[in-house]
C-alpha positions as CSV (number, residue, x, y, z in Angstrom):
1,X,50.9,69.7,8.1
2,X,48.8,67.0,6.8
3,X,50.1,65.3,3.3
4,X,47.1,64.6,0.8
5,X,49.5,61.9,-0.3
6,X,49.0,59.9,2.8
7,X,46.7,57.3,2.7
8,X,46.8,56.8,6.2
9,X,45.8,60.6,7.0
10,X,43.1,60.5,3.9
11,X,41.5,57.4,5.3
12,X,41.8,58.4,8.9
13,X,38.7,59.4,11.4
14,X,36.1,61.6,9.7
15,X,34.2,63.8,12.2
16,X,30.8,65.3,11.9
17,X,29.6,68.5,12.9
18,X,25.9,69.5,13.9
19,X,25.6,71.2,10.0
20,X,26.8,68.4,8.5
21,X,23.6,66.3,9.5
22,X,20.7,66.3,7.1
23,X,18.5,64.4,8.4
24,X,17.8,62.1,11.8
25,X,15.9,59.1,12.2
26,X,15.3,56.9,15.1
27,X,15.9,53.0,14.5
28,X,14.4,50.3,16.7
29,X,16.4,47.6,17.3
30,X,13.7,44.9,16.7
31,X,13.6,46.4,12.7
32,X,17.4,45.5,12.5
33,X,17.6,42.1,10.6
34,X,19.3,39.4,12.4
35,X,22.1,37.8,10.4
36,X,20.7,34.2,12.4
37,X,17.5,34.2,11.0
38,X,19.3,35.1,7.4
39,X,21.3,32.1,7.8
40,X,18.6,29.9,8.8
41,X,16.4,31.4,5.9
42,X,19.0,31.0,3.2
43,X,19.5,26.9,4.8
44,X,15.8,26.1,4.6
45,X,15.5,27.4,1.2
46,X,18.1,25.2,0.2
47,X,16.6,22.2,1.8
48,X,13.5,22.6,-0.4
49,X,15.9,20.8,-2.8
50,X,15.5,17.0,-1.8
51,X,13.3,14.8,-0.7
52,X,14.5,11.7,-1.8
53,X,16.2,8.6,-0.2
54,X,17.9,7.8,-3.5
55,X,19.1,9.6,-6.5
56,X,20.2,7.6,-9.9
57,X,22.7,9.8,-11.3
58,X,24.1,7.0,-14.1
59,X,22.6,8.6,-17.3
60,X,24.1,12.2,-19.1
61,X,21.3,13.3,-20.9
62,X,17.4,13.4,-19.9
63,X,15.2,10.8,-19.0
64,X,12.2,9.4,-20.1
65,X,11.1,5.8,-18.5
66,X,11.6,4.2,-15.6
67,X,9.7,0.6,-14.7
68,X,9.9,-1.5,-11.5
69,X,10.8,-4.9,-11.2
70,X,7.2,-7.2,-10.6
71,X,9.2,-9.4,-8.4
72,X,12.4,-7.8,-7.1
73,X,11.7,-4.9,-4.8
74,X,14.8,-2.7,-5.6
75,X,15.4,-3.6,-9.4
76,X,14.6,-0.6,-11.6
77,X,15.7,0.4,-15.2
78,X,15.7,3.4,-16.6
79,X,16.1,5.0,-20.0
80,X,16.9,8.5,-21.6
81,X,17.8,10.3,-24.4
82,X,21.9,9.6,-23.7
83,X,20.8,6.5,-25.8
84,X,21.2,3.8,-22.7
85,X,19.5,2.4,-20.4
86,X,20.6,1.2,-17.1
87,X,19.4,-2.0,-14.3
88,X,19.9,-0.3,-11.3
89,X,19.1,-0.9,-7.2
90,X,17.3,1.4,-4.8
91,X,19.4,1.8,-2.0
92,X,22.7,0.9,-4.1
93,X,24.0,3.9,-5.5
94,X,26.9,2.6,-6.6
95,X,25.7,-0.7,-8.4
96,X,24.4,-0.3,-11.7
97,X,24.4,-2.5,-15.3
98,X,24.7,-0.7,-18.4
99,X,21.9,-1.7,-21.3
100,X,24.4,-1.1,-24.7
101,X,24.0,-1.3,-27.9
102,X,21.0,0.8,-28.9
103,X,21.8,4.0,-31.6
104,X,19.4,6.6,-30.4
105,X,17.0,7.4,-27.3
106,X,14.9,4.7,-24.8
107,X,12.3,5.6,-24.5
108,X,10.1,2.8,-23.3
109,X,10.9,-0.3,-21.0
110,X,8.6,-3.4,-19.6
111,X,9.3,-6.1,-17.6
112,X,7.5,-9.2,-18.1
113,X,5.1,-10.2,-15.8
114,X,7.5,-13.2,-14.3
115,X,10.2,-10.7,-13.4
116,X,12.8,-12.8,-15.8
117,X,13.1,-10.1,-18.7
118,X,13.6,-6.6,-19.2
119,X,12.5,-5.2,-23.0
120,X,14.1,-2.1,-23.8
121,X,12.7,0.1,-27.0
122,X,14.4,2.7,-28.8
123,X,14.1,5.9,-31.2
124,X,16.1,3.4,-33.2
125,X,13.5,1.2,-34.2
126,X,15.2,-2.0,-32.2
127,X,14.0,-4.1,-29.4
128,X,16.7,-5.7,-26.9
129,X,15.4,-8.1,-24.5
130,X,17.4,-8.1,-21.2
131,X,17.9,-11.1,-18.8
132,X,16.8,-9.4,-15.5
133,X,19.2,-11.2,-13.1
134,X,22.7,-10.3,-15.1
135,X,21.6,-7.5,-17.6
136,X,22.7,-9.7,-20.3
137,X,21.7,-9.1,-23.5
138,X,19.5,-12.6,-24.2
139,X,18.0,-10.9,-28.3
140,X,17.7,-8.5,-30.3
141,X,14.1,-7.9,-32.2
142,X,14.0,-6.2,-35.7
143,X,11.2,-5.1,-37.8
144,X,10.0,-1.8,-37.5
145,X,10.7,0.5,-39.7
146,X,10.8,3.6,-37.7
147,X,11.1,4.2,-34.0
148,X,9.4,2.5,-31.3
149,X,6.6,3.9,-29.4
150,X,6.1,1.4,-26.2
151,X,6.3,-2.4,-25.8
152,X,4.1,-4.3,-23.7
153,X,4.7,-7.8,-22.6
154,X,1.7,-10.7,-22.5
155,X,0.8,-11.3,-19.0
156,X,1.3,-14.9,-19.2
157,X,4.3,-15.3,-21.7
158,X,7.3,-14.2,-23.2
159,X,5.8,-12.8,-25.9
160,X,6.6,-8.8,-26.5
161,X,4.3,-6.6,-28.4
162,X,5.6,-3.2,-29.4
163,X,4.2,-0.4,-31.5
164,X,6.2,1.7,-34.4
165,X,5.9,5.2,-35.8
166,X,5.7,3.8,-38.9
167,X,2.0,2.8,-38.1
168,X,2.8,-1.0,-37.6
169,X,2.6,-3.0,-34.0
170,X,4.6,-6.1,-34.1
171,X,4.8,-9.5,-31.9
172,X,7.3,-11.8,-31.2
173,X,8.5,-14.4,-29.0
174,X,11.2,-13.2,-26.8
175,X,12.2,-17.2,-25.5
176,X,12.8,-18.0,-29.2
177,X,13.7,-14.3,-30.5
178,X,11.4,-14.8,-33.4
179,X,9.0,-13.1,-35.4
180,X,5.3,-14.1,-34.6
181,X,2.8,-11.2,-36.3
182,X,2.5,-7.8,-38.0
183,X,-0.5,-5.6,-37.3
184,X,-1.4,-3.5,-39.7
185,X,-3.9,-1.0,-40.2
186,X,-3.3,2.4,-38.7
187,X,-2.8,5.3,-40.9
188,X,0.1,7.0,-38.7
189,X,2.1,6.4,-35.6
190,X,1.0,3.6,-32.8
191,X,1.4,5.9,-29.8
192,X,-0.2,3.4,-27.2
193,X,-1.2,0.1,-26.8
194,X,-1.5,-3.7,-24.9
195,X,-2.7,-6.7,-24.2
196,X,-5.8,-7.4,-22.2
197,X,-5.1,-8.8,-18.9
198,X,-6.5,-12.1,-19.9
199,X,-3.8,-12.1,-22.6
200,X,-7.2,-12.8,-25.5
201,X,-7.1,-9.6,-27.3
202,X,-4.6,-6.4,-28.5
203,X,-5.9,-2.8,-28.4
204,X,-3.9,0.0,-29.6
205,X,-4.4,3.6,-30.0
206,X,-3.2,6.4,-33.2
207,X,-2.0,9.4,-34.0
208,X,-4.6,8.9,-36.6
209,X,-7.3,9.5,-34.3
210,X,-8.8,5.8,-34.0
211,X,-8.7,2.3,-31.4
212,X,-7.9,-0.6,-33.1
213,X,-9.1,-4.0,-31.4
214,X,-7.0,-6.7,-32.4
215,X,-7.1,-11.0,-32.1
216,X,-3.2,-11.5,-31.4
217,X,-3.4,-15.2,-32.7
218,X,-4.2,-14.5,-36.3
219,X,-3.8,-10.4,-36.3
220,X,-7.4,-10.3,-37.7
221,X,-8.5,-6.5,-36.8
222,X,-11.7,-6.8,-34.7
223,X,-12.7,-3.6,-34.2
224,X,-11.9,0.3,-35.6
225,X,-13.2,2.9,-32.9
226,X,-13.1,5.9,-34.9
227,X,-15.6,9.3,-35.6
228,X,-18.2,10.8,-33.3
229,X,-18.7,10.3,-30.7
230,X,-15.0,9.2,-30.3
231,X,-11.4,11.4,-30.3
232,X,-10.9,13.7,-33.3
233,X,-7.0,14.1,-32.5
234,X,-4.2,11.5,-31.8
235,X,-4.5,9.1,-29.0
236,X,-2.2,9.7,-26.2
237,X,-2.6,6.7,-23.7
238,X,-4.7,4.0,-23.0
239,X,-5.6,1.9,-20.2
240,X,-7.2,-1.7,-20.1
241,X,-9.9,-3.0,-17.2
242,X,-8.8,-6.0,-14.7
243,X,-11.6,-7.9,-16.3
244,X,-10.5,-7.2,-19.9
245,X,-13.7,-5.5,-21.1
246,X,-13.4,-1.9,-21.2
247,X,-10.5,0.3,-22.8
248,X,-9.8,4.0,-21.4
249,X,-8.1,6.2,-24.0
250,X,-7.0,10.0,-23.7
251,X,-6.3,12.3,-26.4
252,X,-4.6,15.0,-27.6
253,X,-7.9,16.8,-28.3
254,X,-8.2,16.6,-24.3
255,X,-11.6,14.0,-24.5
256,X,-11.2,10.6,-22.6
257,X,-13.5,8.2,-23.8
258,X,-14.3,4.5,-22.7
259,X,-14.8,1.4,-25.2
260,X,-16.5,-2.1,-24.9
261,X,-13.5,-3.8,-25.9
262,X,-15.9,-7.1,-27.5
263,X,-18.4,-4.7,-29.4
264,X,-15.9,-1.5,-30.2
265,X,-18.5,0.6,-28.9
266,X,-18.1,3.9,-26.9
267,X,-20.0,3.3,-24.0
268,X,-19.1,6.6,-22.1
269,X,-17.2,9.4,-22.3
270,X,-15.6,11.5,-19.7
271,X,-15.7,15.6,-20.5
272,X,-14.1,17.8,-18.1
273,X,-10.6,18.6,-19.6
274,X,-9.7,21.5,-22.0
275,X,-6.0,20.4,-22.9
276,X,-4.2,17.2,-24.0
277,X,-4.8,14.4,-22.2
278,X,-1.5,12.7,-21.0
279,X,-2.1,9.8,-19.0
280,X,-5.2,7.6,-18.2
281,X,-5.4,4.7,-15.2
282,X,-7.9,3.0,-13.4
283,X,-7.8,2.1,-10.0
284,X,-7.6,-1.6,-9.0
285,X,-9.8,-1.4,-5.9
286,X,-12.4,1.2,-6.7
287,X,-14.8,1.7,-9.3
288,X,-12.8,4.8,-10.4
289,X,-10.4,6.1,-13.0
290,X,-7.5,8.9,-12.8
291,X,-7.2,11.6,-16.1
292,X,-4.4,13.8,-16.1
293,X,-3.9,17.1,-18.5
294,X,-2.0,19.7,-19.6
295,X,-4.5,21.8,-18.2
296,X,-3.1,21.8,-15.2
297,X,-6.2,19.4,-13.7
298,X,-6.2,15.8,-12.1
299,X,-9.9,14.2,-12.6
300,X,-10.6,11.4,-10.1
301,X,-13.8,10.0,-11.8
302,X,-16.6,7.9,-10.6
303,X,-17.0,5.0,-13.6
304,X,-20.6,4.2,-12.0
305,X,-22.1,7.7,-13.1
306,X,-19.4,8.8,-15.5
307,X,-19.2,11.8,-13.4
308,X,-16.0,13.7,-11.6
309,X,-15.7,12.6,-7.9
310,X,-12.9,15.3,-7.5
311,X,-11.4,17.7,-9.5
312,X,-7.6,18.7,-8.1
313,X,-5.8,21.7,-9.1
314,X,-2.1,20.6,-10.4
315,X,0.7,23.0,-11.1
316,X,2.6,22.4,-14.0
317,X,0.0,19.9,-16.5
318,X,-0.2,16.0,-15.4
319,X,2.1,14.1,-16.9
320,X,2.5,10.6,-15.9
321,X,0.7,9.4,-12.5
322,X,0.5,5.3,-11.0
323,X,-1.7,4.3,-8.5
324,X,-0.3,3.0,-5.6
325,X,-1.6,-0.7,-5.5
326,X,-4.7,-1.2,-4.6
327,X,-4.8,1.4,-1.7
328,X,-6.5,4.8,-2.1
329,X,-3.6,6.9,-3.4
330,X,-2.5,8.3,-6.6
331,X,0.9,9.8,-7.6
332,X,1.6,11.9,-10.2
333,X,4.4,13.9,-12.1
334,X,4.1,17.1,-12.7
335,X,5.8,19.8,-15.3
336,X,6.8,22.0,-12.5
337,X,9.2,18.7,-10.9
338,X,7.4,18.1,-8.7
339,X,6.0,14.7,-7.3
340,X,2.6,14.6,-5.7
341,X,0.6,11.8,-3.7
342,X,-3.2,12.4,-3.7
343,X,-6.0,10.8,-1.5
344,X,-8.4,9.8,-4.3
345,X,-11.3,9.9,-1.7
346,X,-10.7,13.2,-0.8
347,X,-9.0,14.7,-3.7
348,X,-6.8,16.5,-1.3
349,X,-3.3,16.3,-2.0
350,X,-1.4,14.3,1.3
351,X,2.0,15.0,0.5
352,X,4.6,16.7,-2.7
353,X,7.9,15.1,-3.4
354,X,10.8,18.1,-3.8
355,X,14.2,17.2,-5.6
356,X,14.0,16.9,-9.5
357,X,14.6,20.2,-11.1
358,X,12.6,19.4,-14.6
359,X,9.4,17.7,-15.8
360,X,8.4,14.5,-14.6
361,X,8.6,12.0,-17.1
362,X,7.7,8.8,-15.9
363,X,6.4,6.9,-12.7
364,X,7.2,3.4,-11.2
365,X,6.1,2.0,-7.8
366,X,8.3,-0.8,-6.4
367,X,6.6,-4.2,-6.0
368,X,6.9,-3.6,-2.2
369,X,5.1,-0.7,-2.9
370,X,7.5,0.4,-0.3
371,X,8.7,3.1,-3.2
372,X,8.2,5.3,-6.0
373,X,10.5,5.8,-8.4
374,X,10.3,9.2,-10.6
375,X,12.4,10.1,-14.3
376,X,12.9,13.2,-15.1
377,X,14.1,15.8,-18.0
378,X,16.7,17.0,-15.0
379,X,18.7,13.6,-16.1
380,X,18.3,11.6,-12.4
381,X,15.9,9.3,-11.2
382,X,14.9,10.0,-7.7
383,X,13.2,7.2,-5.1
384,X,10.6,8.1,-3.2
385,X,10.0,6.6,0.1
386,X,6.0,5.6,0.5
387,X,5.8,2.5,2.7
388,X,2.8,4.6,5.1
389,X,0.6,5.4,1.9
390,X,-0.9,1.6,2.0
């Protein structure tokens, strides 16, 4: 007699009869999935992850810049909103020197030209001027009264030119850590600016909507750029010719316009967006300029005619890019994470870069140009290697 308190008689054999059987179906083996090709499914997917040769893990918070040494081929710095900055070397995960002492976000970092000096600028209004070689802190520039937008250093000099939220751009010299000029004019925050590559004028761009063209040696105001046909919103980025004469400039009302930087005339503008504009640049050995957008669009556009050469499709909205020398190809960052290198010829996109898990932020190619450095929200820096895109 069986025992219904006996779980080894309950959970014994269970036979069927021929009434007990609802329904019948025949099963091909081939339909039966294979737990191989599950593993190998669920590996690949994970491999999407990474296609980096380097990952900068040193900052806890998100990042927003990240520049290239001119002169040293693995020196990068970084910057996020963990308040810090960092020297670090591709290659050398484990080496890294820590840029203290600012109280709230970097957000913008330039070498000089000569490789000697890093400038770091922060959400806190202060500039700290870095010597390259031992990330020593060499001054500290005060002014502003609100927080720094971007600094720019003169391409033949030590001299560091930054611009404020407080609608002020300011000069100094960075050998002598003292004040040189105060540039005023614009009604609300700097958001972009530089020097011409000759070094001979300023040109900086507003949330108020206009250009200003400045001479650095006595801040006389040259030039407002301002009303129709020009931007009706805040400018966004700008982006100044190798011979000094014209000034690209994107804005948040999605236009791109170009300027005669000696008359402050608009001389063209550039009308195929339909979202902010987030980055401008022009290529070094073509006659051609790059406009990235929200929109989800990449314009590669022939200067000659003012006219689109290609028009690429680009998940997520553009938000930084950086040509690649003076060789056909363009990077960009996405919103989606991803990094993309484009044929600007083509406008085919040769290759995407897998690994960050948040927007791109910034873009740096090393002075190699053996690698391409990418910030993200997702806290790392990721390198990129690109030595076969020449």
């Amino acid at each position: 007699m069986n025992n219904p308190g006996n779980d080894e008689d309950a959970h014994g054999e269970v036979f069927l009869d021929d009434e007990d059987i609802i329904h019948e179906i025949n099963v091909d083996e081939e339909d039966l999935p294979d737990a191989d090709e599950d593993a190998e499914s669920d590996t690949e997917f994970g491999d999407e992850a990474d296609d980096s040769m380097h990952v900068f893990t040193g900052h806890t918070g998100e990042l927003y810049t990240v520049t290239c040494s001119p002169t040293d081929a693995t020196l990068v710095a970084t910057g996020g909103g963990d308040d810090k900055g960092f020297l670090w070397r591709i290659g050398q995960g484990d080496w890294a020197s820590e840029l203290q002492g600012h109280k709230d976000s970097v957000n913008s970092l330039a070498f000089s030209t000569d490789g000697q000096l890093l400038a770091s600028g922060s959400l806190d209004g202060v500039i700290q001027v870095w010597d390259s070689s031992s990330g020593n802190l060499k001054c500290t520039l005060e002014g502003p009264g609100e927080s720094i937008e971007w600094v720019r250093w003169h391409p033949r000099g030590h001299l560091v030119l930054a611009g404020s939220e407080d609608s002020t751009v300011w000069m100094w010299n960075a050998d002598r850590s003292a004040y040189l000029n105060m540039f005023s004019g614009h009604g609300a925050g700097v958001t972009c600016g530089d020097f011409t590559p000759d070094g001979k004028t300023i040109c900086t761009g507003s949330k108020d909507a206009t250009l200003r063209i400045w001479n650095p040696r006595n801040g006389e105001n040259i030039h407002v750029v301002r009303g129709h046909p020009y931007h009706t919103e805040e400018l966004t980025c700008l982006t100044i010719s190798s011979d000094s004469t014209l000034a690209l400039t994107g804005s948040v009302d999605s236009s791109v316009h170009i300027v005669n930087i000696t008359t402050g005339k608009v001389v063209a503008s550039l009308n195929a967006h339909s979202d902010s504009i987030e980055c401008v640049s022009l290529a070094v050995s073509f006659p051609w300029a790059a406009t990235g957008s929200m929109d989800q669009k990449l314009v590669i556009w022939d200067l000659q005619h003012s006219s689109p050469r290609n028009t690429c499709d680009h998940e997520g909205g553009v938000t930084c890019m950086s040509w690649l020398g003076a060789s056909k190809y363009l990077a960009t960052g996405g919103g989606d994470g991803k990094v993309r290198l484009w044929d600007s010829l083509s406008g085919d996109c040769v290759r995407t870069f897998s690994g960050h898990t948040a927007c791109i932020q910034s873009l740096a190619v090393s002075a190699n140009r053996e690698f391409l450095v990418s910030a993200s929200v997702d806290g790392t820096a990721r390198v990129f290697e690109i030595a076969e895109f020449q």
